[in-house]
Chimera marker file (.cmm) of the C-alpha trace (Angstrom):
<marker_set name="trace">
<marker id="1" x="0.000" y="0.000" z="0.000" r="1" g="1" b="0" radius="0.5"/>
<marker id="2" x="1.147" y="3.661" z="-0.696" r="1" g="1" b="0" radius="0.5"/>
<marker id="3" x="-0.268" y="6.887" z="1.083" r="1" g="1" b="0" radius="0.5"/>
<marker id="4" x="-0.176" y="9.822" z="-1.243" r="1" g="1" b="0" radius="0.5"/>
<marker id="5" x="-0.087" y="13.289" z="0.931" r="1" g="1" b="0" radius="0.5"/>
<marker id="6" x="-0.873" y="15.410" z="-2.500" r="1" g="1" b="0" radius="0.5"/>
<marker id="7" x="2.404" y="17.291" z="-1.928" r="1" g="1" b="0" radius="0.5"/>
<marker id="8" x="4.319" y="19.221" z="-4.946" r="1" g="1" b="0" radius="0.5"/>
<marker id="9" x="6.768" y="16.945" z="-5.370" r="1" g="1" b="0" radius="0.5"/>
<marker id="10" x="5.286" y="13.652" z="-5.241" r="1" g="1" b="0" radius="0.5"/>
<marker id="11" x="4.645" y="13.098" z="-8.604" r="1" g="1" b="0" radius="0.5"/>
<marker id="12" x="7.508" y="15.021" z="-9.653" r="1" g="1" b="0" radius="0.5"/>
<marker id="13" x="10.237" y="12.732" z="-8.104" r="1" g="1" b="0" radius="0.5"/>
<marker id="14" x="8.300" y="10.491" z="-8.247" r="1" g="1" b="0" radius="0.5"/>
<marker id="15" x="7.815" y="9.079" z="-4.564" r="1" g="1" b="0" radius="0.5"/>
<marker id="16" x="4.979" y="7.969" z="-2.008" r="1" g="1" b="0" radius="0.5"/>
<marker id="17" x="4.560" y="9.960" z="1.176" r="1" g="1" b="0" radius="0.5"/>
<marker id="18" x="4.054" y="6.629" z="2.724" r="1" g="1" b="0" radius="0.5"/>
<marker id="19" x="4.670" y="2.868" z="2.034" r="1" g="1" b="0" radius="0.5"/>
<marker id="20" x="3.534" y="0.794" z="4.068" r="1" g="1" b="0" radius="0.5"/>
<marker id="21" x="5.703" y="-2.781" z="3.846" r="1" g="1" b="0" radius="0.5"/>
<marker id="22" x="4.333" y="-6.273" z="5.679" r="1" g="1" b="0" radius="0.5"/>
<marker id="23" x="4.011" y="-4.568" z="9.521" r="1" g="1" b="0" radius="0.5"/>
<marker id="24" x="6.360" y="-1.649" z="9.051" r="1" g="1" b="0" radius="0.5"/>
<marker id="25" x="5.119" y="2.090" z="7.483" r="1" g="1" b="0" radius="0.5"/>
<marker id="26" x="8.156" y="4.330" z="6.491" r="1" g="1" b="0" radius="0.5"/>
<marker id="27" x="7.094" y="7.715" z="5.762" r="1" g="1" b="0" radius="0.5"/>
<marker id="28" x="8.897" y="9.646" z="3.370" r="1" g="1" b="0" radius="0.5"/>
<marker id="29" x="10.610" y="12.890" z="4.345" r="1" g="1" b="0" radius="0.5"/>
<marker id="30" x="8.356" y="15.846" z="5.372" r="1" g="1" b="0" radius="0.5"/>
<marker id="31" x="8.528" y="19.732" z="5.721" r="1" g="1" b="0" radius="0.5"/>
<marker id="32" x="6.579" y="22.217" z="6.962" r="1" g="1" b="0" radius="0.5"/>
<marker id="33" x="5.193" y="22.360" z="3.210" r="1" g="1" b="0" radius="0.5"/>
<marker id="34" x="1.272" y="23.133" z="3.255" r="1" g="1" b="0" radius="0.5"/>
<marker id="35" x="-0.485" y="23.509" z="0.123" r="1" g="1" b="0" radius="0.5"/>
<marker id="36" x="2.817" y="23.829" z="-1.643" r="1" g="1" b="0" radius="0.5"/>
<marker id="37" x="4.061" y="26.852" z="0.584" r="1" g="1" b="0" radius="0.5"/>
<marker id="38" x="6.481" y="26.738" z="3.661" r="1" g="1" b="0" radius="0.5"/>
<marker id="39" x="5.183" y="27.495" z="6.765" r="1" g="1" b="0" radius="0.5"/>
<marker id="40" x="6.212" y="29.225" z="10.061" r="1" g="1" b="0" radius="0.5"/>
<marker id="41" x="9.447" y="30.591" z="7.985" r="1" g="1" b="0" radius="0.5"/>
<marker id="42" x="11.821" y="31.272" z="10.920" r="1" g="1" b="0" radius="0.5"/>
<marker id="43" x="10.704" y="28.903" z="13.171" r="1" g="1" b="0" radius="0.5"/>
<marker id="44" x="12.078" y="25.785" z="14.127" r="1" g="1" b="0" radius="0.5"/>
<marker id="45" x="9.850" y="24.513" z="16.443" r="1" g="1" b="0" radius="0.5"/>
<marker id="46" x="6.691" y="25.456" z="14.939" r="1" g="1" b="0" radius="0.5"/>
<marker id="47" x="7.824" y="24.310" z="11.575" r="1" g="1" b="0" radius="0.5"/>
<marker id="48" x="9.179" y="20.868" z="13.565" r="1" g="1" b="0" radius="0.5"/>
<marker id="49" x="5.245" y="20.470" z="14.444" r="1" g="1" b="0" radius="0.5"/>
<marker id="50" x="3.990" y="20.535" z="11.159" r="1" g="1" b="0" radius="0.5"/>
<marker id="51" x="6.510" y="17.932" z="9.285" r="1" g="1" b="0" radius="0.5"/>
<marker id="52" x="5.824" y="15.284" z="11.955" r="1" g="1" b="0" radius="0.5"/>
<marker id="53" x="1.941" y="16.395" z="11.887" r="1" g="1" b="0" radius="0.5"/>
<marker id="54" x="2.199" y="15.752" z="7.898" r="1" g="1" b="0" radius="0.5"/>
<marker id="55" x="3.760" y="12.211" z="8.910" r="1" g="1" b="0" radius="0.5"/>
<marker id="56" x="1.909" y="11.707" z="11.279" r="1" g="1" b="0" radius="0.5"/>
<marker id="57" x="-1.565" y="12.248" z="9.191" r="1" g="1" b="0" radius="0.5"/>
<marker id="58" x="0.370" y="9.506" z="6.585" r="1" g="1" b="0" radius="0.5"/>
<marker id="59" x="0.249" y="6.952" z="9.235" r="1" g="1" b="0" radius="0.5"/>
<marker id="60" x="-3.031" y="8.021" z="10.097" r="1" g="1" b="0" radius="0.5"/>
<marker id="61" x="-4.187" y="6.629" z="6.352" r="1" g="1" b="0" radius="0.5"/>
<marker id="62" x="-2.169" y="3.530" z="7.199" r="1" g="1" b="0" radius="0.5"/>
<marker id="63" x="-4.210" y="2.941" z="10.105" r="1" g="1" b="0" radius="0.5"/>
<marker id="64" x="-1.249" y="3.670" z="12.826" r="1" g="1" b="0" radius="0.5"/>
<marker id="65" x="-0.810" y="6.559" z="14.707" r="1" g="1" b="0" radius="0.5"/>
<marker id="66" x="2.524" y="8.312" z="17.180" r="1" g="1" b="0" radius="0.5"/>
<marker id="67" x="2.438" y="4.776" z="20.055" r="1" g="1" b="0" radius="0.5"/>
<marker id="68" x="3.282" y="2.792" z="16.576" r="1" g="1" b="0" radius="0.5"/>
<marker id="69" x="6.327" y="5.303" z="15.960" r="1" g="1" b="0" radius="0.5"/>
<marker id="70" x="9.630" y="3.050" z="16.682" r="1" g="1" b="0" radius="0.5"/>
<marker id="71" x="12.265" y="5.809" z="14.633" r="1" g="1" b="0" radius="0.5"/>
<marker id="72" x="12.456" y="9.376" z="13.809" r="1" g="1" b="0" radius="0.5"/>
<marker id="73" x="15.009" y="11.069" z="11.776" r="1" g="1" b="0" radius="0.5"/>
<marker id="74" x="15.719" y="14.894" z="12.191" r="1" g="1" b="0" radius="0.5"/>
<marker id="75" x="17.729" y="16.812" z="9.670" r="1" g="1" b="0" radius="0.5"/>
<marker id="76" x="18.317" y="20.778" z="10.401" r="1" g="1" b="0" radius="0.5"/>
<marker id="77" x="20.375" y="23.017" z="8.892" r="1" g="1" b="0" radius="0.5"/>
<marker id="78" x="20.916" y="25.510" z="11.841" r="1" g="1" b="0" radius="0.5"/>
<marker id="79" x="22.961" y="23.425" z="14.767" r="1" g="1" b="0" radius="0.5"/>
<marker id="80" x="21.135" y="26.345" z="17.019" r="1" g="1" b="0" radius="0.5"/>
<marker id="81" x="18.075" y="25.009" z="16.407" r="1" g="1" b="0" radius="0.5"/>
<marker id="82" x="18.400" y="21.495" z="17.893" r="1" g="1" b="0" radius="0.5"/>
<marker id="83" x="17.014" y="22.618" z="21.146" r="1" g="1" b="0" radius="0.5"/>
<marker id="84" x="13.312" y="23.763" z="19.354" r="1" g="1" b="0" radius="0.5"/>
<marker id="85" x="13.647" y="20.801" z="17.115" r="1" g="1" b="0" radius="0.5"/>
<marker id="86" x="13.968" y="18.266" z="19.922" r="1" g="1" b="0" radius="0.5"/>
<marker id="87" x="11.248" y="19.748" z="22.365" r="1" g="1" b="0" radius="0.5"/>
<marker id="88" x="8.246" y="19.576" z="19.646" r="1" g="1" b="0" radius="0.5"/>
<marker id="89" x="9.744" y="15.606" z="19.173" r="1" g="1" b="0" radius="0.5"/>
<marker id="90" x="9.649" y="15.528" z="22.801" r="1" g="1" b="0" radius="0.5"/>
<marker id="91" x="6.106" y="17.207" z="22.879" r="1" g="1" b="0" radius="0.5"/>
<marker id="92" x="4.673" y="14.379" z="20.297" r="1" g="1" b="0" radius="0.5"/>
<marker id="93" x="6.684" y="11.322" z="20.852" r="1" g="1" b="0" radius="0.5"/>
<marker id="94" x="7.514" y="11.421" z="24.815" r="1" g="1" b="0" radius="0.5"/>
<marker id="95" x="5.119" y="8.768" z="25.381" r="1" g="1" b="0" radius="0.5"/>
<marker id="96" x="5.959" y="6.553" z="22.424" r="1" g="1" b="0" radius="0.5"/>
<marker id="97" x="9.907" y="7.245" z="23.109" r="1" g="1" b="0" radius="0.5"/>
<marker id="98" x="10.994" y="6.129" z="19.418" r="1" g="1" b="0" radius="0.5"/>
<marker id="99" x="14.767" y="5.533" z="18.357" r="1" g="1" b="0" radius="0.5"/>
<marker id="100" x="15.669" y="9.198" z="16.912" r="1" g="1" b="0" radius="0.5"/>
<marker id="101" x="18.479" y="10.511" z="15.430" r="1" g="1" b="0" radius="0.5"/>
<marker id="102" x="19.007" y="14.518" z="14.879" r="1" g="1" b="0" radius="0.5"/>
<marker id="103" x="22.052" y="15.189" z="12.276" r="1" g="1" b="0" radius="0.5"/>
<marker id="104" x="22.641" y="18.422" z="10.747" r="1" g="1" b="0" radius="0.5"/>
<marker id="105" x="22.561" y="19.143" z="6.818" r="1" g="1" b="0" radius="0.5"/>
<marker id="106" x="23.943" y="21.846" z="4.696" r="1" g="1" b="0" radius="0.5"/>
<marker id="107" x="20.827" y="22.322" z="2.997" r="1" g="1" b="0" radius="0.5"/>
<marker id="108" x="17.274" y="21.715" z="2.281" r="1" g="1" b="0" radius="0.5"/>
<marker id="109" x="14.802" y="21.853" z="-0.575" r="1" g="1" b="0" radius="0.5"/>
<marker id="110" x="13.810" y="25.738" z="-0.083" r="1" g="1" b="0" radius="0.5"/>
<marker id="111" x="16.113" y="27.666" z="1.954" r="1" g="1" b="0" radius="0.5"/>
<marker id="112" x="12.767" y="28.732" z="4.215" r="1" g="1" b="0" radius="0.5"/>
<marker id="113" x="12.975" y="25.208" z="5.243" r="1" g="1" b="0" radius="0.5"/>
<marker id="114" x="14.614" y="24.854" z="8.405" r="1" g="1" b="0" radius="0.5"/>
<marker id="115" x="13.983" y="20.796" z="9.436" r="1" g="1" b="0" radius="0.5"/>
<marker id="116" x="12.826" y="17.603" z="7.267" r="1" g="1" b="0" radius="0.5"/>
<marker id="117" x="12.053" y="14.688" z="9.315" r="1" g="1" b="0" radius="0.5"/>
<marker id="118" x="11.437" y="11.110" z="8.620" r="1" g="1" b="0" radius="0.5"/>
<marker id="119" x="9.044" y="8.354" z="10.891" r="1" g="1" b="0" radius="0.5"/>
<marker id="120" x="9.127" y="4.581" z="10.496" r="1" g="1" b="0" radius="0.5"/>
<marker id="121" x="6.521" y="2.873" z="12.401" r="1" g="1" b="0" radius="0.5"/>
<marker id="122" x="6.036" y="-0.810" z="13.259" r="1" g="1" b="0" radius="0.5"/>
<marker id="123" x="2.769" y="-2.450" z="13.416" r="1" g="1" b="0" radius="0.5"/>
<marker id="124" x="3.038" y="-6.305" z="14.988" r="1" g="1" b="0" radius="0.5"/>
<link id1="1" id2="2" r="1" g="1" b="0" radius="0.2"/>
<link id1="2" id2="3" r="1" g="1" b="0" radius="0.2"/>
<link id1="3" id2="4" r="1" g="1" b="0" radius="0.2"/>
<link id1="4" id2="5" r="1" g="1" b="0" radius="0.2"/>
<link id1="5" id2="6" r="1" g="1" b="0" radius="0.2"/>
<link id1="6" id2="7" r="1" g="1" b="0" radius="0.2"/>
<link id1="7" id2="8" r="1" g="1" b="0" radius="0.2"/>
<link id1="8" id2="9" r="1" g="1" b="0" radius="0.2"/>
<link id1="9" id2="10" r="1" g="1" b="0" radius="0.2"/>
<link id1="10" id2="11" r="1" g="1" b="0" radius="0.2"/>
<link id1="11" id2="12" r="1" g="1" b="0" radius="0.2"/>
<link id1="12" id2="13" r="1" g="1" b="0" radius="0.2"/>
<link id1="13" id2="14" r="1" g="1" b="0" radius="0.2"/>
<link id1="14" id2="15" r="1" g="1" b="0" radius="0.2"/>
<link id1="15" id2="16" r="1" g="1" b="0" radius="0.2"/>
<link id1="16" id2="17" r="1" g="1" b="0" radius="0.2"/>
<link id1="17" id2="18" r="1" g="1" b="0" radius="0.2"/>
<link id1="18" id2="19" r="1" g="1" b="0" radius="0.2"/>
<link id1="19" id2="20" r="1" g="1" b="0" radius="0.2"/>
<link id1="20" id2="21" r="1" g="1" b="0" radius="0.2"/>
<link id1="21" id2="22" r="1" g="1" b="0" radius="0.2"/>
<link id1="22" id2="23" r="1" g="1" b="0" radius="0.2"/>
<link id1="23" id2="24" r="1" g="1" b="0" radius="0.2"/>
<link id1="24" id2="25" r="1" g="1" b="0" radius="0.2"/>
<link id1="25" id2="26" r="1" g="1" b="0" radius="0.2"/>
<link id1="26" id2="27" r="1" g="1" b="0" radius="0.2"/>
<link id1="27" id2="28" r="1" g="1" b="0" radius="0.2"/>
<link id1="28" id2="29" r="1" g="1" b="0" radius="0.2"/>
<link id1="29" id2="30" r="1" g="1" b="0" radius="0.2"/>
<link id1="30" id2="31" r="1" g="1" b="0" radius="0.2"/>
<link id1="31" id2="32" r="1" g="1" b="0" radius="0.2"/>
<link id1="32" id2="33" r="1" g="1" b="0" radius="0.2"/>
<link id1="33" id2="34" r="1" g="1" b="0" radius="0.2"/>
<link id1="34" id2="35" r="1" g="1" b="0" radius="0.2"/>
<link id1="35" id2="36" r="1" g="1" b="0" radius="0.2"/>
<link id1="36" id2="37" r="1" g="1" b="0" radius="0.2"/>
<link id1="37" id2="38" r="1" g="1" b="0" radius="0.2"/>
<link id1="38" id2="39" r="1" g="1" b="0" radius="0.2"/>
<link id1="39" id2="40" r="1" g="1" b="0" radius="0.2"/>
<link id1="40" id2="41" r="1" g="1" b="0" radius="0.2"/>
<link id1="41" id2="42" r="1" g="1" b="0" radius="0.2"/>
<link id1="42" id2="43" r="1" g="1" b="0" radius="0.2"/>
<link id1="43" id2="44" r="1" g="1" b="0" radius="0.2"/>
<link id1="44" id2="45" r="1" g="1" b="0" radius="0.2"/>
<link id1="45" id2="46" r="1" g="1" b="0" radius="0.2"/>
<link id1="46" id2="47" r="1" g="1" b="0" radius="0.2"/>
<link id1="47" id2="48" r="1" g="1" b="0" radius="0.2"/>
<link id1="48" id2="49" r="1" g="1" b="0" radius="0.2"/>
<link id1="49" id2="50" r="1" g="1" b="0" radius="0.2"/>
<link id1="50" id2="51" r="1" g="1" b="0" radius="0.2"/>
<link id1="51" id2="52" r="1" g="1" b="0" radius="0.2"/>
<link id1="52" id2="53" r="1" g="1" b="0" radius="0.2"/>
<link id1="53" id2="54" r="1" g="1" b="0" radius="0.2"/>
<link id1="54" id2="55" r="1" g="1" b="0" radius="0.2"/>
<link id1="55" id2="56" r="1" g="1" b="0" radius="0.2"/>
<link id1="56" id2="57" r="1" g="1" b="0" radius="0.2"/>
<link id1="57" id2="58" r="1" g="1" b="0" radius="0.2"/>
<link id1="58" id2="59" r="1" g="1" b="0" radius="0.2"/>
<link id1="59" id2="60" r="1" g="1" b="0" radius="0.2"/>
<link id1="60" id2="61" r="1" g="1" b="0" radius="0.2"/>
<link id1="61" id2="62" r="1" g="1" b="0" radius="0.2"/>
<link id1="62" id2="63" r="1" g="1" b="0" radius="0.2"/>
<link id1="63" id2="64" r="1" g="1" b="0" radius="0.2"/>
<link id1="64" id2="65" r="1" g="1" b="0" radius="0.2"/>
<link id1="65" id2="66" r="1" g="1" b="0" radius="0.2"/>
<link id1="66" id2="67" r="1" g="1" b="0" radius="0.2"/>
<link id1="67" id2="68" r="1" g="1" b="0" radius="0.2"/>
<link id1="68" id2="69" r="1" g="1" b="0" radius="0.2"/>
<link id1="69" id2="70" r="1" g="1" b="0" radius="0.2"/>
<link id1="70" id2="71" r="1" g="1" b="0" radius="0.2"/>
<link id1="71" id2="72" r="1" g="1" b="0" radius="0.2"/>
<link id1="72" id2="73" r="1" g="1" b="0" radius="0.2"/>
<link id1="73" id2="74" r="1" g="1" b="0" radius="0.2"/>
<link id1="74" id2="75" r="1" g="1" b="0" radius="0.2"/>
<link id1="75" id2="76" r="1" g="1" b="0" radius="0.2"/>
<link id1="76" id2="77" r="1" g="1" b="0" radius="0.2"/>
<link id1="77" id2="78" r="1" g="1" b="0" radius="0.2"/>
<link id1="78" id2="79" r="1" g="1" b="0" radius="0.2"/>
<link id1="79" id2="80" r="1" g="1" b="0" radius="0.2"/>
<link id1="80" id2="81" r="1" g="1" b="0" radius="0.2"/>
<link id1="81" id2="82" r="1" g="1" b="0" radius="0.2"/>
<link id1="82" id2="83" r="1" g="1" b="0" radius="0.2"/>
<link id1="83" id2="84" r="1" g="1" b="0" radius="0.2"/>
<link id1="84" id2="85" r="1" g="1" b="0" radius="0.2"/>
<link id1="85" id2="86" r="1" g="1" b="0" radius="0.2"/>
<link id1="86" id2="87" r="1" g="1" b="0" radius="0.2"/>
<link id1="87" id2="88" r="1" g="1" b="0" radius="0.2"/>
<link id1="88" id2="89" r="1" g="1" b="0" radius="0.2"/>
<link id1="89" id2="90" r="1" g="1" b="0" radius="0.2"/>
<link id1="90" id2="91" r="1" g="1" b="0" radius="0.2"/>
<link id1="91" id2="92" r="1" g="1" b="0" radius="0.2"/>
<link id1="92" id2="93" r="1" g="1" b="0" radius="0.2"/>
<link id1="93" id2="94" r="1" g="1" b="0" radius="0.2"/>
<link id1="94" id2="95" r="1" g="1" b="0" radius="0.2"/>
<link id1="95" id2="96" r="1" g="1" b="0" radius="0.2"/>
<link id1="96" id2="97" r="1" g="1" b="0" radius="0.2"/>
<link id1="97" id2="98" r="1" g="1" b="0" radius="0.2"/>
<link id1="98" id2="99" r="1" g="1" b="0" radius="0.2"/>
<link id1="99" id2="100" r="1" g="1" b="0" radius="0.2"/>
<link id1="100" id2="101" r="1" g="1" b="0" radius="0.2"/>
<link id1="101" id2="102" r="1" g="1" b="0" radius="0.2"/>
<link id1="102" id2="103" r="1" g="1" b="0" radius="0.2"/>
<link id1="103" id2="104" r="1" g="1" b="0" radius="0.2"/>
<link id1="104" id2="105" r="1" g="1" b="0" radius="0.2"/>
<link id1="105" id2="106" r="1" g="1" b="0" radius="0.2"/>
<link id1="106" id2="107" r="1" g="1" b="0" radius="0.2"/>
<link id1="107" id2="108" r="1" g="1" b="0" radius="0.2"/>
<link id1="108" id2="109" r="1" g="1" b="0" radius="0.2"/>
<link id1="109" id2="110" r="1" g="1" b="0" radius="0.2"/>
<link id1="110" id2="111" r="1" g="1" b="0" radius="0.2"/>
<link id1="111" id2="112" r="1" g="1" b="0" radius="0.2"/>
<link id1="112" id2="113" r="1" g="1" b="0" radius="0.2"/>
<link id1="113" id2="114" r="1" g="1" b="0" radius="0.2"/>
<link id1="114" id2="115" r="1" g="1" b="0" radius="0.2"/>
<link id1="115" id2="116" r="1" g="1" b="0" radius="0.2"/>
<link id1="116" id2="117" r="1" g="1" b="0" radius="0.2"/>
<link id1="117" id2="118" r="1" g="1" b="0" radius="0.2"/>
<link id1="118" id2="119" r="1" g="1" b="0" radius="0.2"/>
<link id1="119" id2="120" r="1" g="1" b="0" radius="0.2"/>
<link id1="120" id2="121" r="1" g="1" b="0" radius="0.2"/>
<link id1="121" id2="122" r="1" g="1" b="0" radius="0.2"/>
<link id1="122" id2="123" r="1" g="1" b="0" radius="0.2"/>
<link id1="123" id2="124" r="1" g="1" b="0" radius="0.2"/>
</marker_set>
């Protein structure tokens, strides 16, 4: 099964928001992208938020939901932002308490972009 978010560049890479494989769901990488426009420009947290809330709804059409979260993946491109970036994880997956990693990049798709983040999820 693959979950299709609608995004701008799903069709253009070519690439499913969401696949969902035997009992695991990986979720492609999400921004704060709405409607094709970044969001909360300037702010990590906020814009933290709203990538995992666009994976999250992906899981959502899978049928699984934050407790099935098992890894997260955090990419930013300002070191100085780790702090915001890790409490809205924190905020959404404190009960759940999935592997994550946090690494920073040089760049991302739009330079408004701050973090991209990633969610595999595990369904027994």
């Amino acid at each position: 099964m693959r979950v299709f978010s609608g995004g701008p560049w799903e069709d253009r890479y070519g690439y499913a928001r969401a696949v969902v494989a035997g009992p695991h769901v990986l979720v492609s990488g999400c921004t704060a992208t709405v409607d094709g426009d970044v969001v909360h420009e300037g702010d990590p947290y906020r814009q933290t938020l709203t990538a995992f809330q666009i994976a999250l709804d992906a899981l959502s059409k899978a049928g699984l939901s934050a407790e099935d979260v098992v890894r997260t993946r955090m990419f930013v491109v300002d070191p100085g932002h780790a702090d915001a970036v890790g409490r809205a994880h924190g905020e959404l997956f404190g009960e759940a308490r999935p592997a994550a990693t946090m690494v920073g990049v040089a760049w991302l798709l739009d330079p408004r972009m701050l973090v991209e983040v990633e969610v595999e999820a595990y369904r027994p």
